[in-house]
C-alpha positions, -999 to 999 in steps of 0.1 A, spaced: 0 0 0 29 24 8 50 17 -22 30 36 -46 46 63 -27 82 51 -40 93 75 -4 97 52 24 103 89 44 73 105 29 53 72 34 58 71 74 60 111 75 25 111 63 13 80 81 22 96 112 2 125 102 -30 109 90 -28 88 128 -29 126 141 -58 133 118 -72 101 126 -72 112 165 -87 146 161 -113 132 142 -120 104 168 -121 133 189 -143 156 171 -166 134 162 -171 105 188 -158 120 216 -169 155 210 -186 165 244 -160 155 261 -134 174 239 -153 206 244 -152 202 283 -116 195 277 -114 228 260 -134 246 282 -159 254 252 -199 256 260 -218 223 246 -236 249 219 -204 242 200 -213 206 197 -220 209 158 -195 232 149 -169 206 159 -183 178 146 -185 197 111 -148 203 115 -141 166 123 -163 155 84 -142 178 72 -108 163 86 -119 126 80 -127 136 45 -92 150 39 -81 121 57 -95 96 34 -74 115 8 -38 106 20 -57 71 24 -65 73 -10 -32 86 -20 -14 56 -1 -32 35 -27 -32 47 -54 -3 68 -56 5 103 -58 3 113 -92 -26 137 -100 -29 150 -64 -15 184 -70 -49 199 -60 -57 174 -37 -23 180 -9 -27 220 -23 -59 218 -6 -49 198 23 -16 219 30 -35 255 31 -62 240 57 -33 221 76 -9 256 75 -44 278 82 -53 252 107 -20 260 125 -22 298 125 -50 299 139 -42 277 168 -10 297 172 -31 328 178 -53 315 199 -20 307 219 8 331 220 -17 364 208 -56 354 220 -38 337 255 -59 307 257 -36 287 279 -56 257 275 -48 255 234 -13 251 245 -15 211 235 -31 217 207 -6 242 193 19 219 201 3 189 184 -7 209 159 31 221 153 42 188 153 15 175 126 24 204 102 60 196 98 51 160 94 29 171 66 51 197 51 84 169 50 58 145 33 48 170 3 83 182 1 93 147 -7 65 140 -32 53 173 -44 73 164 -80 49 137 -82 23 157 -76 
């Protein structure tokens, strides 16, 4: 399944992403109460997050669908999925270091962490793309 990638860096850089995306949407979708008490965010918010978590297992069913069938054609595709990851990560940065939510600080990290993943991934295939 990974060979179509013809990376073995890219393939674990973005399987190690995708099990990040995999966990928010878990979250976000099955577990979303409890994330917004986590995150001190009223219960109203209930469908807002679980919006957000379709929209990350949709995005996520891309990179699966890029593990299988390769990356060739999927310019548009990891264009997409890098301004949502990048925008994703600004805005979680501002809510941390400028907004000072304190309690976003796991998230920024996390956050931090999947966006390099994702960026070394598309550096390594984006000629495929």
């Amino acid at each position: 399944m990974l060979a179509k990638l013809n990376d073995n860096v890219a393939a674990l850089v973005l399987g190690i992403y995708l099990l990040g995306i995999l966990l928010y949407v878990v979250q976000l979708l099955f577990m979303t109460e409890i994330w917004l008490k986590g995150e001190e965010v009223d219960i109203s918010a209930m469908t807002v997050a679980r919006v957000l978590g379709s929209a990350w297992l949709g995005l996520g069913l891309g990179v699966v669908l890029t593990f299988l069938n390769g990356p060739d054609g999927q310019k548009t595709f990891f264009t997409t999925l890098l301004v949502a990851q990048v925008a994703t990560l600004l805005v979680i940065l501002h809510s941390h270091f400028i907004a000072n939510e304190p309690r976003t600080g796991d998230d920024a990290a996390i956050v931090s962490v999947l966006t390099i993943l994702f960026l070394i991934g598309w550096f390594r295939i984006k000629d495929r793309l």
